[in-house]
C-alpha positions as CSV (number, residue, x, y, z in Angstrom):
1,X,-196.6,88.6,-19.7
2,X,-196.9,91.1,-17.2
3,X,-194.1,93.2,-14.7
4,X,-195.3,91.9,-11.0
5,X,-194.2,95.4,-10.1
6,X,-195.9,98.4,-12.2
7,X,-198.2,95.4,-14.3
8,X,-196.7,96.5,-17.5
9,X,-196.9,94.3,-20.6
10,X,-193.8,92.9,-21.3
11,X,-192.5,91.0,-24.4
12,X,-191.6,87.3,-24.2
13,X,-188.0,86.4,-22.6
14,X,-187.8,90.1,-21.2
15,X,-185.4,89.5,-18.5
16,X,-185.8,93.3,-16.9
17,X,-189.2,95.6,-17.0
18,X,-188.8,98.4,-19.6
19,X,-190.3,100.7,-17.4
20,X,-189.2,100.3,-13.9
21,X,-186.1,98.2,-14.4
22,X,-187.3,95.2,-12.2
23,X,-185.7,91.9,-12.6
24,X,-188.3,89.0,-14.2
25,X,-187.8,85.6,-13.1
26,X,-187.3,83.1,-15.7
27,X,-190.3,80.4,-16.0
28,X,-189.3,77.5,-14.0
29,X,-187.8,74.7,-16.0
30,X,-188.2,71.3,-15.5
31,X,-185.4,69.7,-13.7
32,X,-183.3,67.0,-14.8
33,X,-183.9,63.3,-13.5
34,X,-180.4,61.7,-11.9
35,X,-180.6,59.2,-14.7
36,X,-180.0,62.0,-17.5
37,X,-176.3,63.0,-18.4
38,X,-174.5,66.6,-19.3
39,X,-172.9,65.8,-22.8
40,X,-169.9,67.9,-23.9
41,X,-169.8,71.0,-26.5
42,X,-168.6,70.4,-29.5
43,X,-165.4,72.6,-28.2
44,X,-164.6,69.6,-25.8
45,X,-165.4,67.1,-28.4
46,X,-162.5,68.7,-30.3
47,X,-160.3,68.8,-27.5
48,X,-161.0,65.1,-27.0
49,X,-162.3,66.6,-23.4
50,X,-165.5,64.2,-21.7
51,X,-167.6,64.7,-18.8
52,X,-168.5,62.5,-16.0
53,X,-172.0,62.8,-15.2
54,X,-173.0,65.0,-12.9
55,X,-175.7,66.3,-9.9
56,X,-178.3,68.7,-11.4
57,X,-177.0,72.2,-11.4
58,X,-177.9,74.5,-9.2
59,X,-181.2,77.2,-10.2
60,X,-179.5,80.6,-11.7
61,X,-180.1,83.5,-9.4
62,X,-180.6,86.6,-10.4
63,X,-178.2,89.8,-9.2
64,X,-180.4,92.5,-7.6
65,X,-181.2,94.9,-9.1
66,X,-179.2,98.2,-9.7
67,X,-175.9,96.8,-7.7
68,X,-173.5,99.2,-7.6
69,X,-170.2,98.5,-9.3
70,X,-167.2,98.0,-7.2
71,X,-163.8,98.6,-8.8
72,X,-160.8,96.0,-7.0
73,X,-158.5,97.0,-4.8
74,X,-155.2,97.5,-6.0
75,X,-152.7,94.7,-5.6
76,X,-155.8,92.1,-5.2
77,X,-154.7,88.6,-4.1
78,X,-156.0,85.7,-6.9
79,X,-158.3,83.2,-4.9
80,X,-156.7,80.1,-7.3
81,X,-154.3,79.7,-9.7
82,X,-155.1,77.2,-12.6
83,X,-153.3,73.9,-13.0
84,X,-150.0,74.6,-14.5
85,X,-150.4,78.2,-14.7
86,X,-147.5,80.5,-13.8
87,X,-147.9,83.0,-11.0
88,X,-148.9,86.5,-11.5
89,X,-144.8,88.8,-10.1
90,X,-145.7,90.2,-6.9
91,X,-146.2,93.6,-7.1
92,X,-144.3,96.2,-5.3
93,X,-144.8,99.1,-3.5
94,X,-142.6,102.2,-4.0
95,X,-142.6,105.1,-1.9
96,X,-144.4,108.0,-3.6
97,X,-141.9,110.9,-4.9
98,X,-142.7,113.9,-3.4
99,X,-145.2,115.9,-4.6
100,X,-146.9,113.1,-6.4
101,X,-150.7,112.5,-5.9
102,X,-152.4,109.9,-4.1
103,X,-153.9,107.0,-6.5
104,X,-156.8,108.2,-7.5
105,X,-156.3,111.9,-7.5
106,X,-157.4,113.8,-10.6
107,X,-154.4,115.8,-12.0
108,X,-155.6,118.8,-12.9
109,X,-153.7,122.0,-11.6
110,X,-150.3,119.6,-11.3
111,X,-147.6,119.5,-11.4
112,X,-146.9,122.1,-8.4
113,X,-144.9,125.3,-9.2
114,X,-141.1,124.6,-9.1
115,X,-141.5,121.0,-10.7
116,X,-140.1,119.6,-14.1
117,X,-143.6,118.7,-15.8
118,X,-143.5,115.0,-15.1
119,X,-142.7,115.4,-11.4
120,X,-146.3,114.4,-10.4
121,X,-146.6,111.3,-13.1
122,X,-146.2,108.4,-11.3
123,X,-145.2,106.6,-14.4
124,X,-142.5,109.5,-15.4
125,X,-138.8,108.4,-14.9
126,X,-137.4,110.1,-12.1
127,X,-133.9,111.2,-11.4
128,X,-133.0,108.7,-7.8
129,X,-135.5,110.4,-5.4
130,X,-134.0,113.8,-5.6
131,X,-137.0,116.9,-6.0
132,X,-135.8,119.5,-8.3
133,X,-136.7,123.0,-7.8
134,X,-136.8,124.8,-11.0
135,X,-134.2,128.0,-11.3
136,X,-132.1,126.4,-7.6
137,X,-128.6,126.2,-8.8
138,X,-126.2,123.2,-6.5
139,X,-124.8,124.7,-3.9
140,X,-121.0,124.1,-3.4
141,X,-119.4,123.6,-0.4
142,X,-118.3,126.9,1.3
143,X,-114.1,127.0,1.2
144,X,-114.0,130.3,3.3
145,X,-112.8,128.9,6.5
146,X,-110.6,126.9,5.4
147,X,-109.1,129.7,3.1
148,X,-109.1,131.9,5.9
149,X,-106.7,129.4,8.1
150,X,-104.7,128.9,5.5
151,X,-104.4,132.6,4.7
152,X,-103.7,133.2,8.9
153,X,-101.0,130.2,8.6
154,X,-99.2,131.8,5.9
155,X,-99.2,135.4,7.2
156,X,-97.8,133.9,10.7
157,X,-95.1,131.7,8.7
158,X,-94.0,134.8,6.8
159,X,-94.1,137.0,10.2
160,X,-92.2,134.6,12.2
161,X,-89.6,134.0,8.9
162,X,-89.0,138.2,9.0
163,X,-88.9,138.7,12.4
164,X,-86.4,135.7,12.9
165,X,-83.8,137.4,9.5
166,X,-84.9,140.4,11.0
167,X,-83.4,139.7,14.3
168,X,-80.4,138.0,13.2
169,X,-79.6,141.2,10.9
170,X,-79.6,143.2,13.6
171,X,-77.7,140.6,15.8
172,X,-75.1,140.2,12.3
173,X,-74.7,144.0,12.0
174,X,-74.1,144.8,16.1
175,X,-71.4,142.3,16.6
176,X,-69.7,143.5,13.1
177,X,-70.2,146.9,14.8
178,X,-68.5,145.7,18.1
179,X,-65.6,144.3,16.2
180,X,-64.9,147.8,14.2
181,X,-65.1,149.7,17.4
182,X,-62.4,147.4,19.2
183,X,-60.4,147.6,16.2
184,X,-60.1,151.1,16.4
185,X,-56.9,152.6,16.8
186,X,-57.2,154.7,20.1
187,X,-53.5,155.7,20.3
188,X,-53.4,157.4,16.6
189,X,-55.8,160.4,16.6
190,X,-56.1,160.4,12.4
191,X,-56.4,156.4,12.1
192,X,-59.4,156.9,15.1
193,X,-61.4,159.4,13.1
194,X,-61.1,157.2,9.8
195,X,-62.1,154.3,11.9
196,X,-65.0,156.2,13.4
197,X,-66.5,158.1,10.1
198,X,-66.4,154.7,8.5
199,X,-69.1,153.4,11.3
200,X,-72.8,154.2,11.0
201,X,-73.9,156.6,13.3
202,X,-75.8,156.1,16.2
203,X,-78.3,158.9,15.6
204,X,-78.5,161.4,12.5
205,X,-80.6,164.6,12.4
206,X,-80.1,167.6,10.3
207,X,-81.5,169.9,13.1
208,X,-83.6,171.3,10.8
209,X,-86.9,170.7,12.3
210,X,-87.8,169.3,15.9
211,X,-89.5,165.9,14.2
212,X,-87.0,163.3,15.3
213,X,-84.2,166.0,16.7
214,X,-82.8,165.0,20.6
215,X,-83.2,168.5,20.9
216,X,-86.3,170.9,21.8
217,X,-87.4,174.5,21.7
218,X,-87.2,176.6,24.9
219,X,-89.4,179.7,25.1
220,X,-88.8,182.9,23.2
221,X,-86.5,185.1,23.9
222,X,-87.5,188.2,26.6
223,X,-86.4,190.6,28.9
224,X,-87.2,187.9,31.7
225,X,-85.9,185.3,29.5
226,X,-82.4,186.1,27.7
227,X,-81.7,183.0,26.4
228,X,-83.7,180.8,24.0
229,X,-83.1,177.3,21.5
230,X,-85.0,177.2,18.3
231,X,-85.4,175.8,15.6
232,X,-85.0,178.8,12.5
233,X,-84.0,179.3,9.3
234,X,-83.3,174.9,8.9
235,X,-81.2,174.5,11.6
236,X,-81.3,175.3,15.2
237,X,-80.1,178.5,17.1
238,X,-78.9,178.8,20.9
239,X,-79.0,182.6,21.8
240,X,-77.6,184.5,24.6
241,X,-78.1,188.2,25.3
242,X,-76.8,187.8,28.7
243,X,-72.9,189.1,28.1
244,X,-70.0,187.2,29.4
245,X,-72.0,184.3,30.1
246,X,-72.4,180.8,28.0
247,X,-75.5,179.0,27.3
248,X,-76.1,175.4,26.1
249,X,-79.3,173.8,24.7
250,X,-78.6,170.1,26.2
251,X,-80.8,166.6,24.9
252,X,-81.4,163.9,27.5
253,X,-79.4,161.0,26.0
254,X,-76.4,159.9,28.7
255,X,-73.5,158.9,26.9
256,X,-69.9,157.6,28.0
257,X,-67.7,156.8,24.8
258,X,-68.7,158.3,22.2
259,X,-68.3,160.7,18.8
260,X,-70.3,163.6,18.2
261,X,-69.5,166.0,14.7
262,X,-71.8,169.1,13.9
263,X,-71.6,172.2,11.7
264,X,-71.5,175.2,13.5
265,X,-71.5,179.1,12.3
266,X,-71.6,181.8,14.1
267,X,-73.9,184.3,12.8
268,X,-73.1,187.0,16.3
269,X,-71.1,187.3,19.0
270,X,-67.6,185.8,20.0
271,X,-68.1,182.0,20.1
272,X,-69.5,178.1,19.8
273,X,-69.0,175.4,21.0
274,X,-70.3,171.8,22.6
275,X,-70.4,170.5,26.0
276,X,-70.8,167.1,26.8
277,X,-70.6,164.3,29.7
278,X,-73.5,166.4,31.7
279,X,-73.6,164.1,34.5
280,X,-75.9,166.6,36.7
281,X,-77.1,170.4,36.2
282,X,-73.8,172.6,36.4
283,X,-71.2,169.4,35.9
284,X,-69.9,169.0,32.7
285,X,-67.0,170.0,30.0
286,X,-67.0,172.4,27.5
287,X,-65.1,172.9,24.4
288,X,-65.4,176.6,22.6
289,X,-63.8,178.5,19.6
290,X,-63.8,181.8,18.8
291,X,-64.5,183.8,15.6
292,X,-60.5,184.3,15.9
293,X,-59.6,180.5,15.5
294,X,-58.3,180.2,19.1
295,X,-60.1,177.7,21.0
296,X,-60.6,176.2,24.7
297,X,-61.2,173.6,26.7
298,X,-62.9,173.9,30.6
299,X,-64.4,171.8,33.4
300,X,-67.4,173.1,35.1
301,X,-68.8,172.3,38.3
302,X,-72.0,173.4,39.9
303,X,-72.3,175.6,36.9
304,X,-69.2,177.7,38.2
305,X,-66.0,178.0,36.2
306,X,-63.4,174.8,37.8
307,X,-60.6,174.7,35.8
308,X,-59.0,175.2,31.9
309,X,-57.9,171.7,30.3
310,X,-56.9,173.7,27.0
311,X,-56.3,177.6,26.8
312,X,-55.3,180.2,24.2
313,X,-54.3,178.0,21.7
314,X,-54.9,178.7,17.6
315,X,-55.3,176.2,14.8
316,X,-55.6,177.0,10.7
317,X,-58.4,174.2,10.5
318,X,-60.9,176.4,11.9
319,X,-62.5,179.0,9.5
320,X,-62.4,181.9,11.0
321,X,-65.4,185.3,11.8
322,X,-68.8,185.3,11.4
323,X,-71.4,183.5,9.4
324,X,-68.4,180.5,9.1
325,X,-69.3,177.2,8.6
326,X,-67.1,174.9,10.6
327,X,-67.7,171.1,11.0
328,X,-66.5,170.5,14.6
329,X,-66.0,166.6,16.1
330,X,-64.7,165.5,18.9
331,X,-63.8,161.5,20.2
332,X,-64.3,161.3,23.8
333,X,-63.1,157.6,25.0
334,X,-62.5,157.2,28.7
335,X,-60.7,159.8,30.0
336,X,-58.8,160.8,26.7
337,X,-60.7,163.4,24.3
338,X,-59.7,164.4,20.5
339,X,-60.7,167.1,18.7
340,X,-61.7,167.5,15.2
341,X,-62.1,170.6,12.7
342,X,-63.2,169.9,9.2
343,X,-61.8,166.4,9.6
344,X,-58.0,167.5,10.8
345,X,-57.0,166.6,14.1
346,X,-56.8,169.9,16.3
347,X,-55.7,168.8,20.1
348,X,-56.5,166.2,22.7
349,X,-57.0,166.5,26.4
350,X,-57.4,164.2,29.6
351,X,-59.4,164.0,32.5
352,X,-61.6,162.0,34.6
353,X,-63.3,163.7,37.0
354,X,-66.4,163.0,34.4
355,X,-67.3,159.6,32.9
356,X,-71.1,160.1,31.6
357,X,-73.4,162.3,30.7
358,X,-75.4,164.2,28.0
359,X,-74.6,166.5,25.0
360,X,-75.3,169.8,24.5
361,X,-74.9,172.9,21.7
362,X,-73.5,176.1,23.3
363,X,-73.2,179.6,22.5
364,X,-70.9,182.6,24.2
365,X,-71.5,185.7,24.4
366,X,-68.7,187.8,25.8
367,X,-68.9,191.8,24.6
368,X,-72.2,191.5,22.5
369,X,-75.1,189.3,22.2
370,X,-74.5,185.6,20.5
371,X,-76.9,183.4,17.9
372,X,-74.7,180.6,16.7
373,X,-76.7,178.1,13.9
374,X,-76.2,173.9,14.5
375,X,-77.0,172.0,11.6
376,X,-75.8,168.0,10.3
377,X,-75.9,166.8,13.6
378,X,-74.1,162.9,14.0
379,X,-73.7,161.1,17.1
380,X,-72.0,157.7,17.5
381,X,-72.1,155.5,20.6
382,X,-68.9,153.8,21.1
């Protein structure tokens, strides 16, 4: 037998040529006539299975040759179930996780960096649908603003809590302030200066610098300028080398009742003092004492010389020449004024023709030159 293609010799019942790989027909066969019948296998026999008879078959035909093989698409339908078989489960289609290949797609080179090793197996259990990136920790929710407003809500309860004692202190201690100073005993000179010195003063300065002192620094003394406050040796000096003529360093508080005590020495000349109720330049009252122990008491207006309210008197309370330390005080309340030497009562005096005014720290200078030295300075507004 012979290919019909390349004429090679071919053994019997070759189905394909050796050497070109054609296809050889069978030899034709002689067909069955309609009165022969198919008998069963032995297999059916068993089974107790039987044929009916049967039209002739049809001839076999043979595939061509080299057909390419064609795998089945994925999820292929079944053209027929048997009788009485059970039905293949529907498969399903999941959503690929990411980074997972297409079917089909060598693996080589996976899984991509930043994946667990399975991340691109799709038959790997997977955590729910969640990529993982190698090294990322979970981030937390950020707290900061809320922490902030709770911080501000705090701070503004605490600031609103202070200020609200804070003001009722101050409210608390100014009406138990305004009850001591009607309770004061106007008419009894020794019961007002206990009643006043157990008060808090109004202002406090030891004159010993000009940080927080009422009173400032003039310029130094000259031949054009004779006079001169500063602040020297921890206290402060008034000087006068004009003689027979009275200087006074004066703040610009205005006060109408009040209390004012200071320490005063007299390091040269004839005398100190304090002025006080300076309603305008050259208005005001004076009270000086002298290195002697006498003292005075005078109204000035315009800056001229008005009148004497107290004259040539002496008291033992008052420590007597130079470089003396003598704590003066004087009560002025209305038109009624008290005065004070280190703490005894030393005279009181009326008038009205002033009812406000300023302070003021005075030195006299009457046959020689005068420095006189303030220090301890207390003020109390009544």
């Amino acid at each position: 037998m012979q290919c019909q293609n390349c004429h090679s010799e071919l053994p019997e019942g070759a189905r394909f040529c050796s050497e070109c790989g054609t296809s050889i027909a069978p030899a034709p066969q002689a067909v069955p006539t309609p009165s022969e019948v198919f008998q069963s296998s032995p297999f059916d026999q068993e089974q107790g299975a039987s044929h009916a008879a049967s039209e002739p078959t049809e001839a076999f035909q043979t595939p061509s040759s080299y057909q390419e093989y064609v795998a089945p698409a994925m999820y292929q339908e079944y053209a027929g179930l048997p009788q009485n078989a059970q039905a293949p489960l529907a498969a399903t289609a999941y959503a690929s996780m990411p980074g997972t290949p297409a079917p089909g797609t060598p693996y080589a080179g996976y899984p991509a960096p930043g994946f667990p090793p399975n991340a691109n197996n799709p038959y790997a259990t997977q955590s729910a649908y969640t990529p993982y990136f190698a090294g990322a920790a979970p981030t937390q929710p950020r707290r900061r603003n809320k922490t902030v407003l709770i911080v501000t809500l705090v701070t503004v309860i605490a600031l609103v809590v202070l200020l609200g004692g804070g003001i009722t202190y101050f409210v608390t201690q100014s009406n138990q302030r305004n009850q001591a100073v009607q309770a004061l005993q106007w008419d009894d000179p020794n019961s007002l200066y206990s009643g006043v010195q157990a008060l808090s003063p109004t202002t406090t300065s030891a004159l010993d610098s000009a940080s927080g002192s009422p009173w400032k620094e003039s310029a130094p003394l000259s031949d054009s300028h004779p006079f001169a406050c500063a602040f020297k040796d921890g206290s402060y000096h008034v000087t006068t080398t004009q003689l027979k003529y009275i200087y006074t360093c004066i703040e610009k508080t205005s006060y109408s009742d009040f209390a004012m005590q200071v320490d005063v020495s007299i390091l040269q000349g004839e005398g100190a003092g304090f002025s006080f109720r300076h309603p305008g330049t050259g208005d005001y009252y004076t009270f000086l004492y002298t290195t002697q122990g006498t003292y005075t008491a005078e109204i000035y207006s315009g800056g001229e010389y008005k009148r004497s309210l107290l004259s040539g008197s002496r008291s033992q309370d008052l420590k007597t020449g130079v470089e003396q330390t003598n704590t003066v005080m004087i009560i002025a309340h209305k038109s009624t004024f008290d005065i004070y030497a280190n703490g005894k009562f030393v005279d009181t005096f009326s008038d009205s023709t002033y009812t406000e005014g300023t302070l003021g720290l005075t030195a006299y200078a009457k046959s020689s030159p005068a420095e006189v030295s303030f220090s301890n300075l207390k003020i109390w507004r009544l």
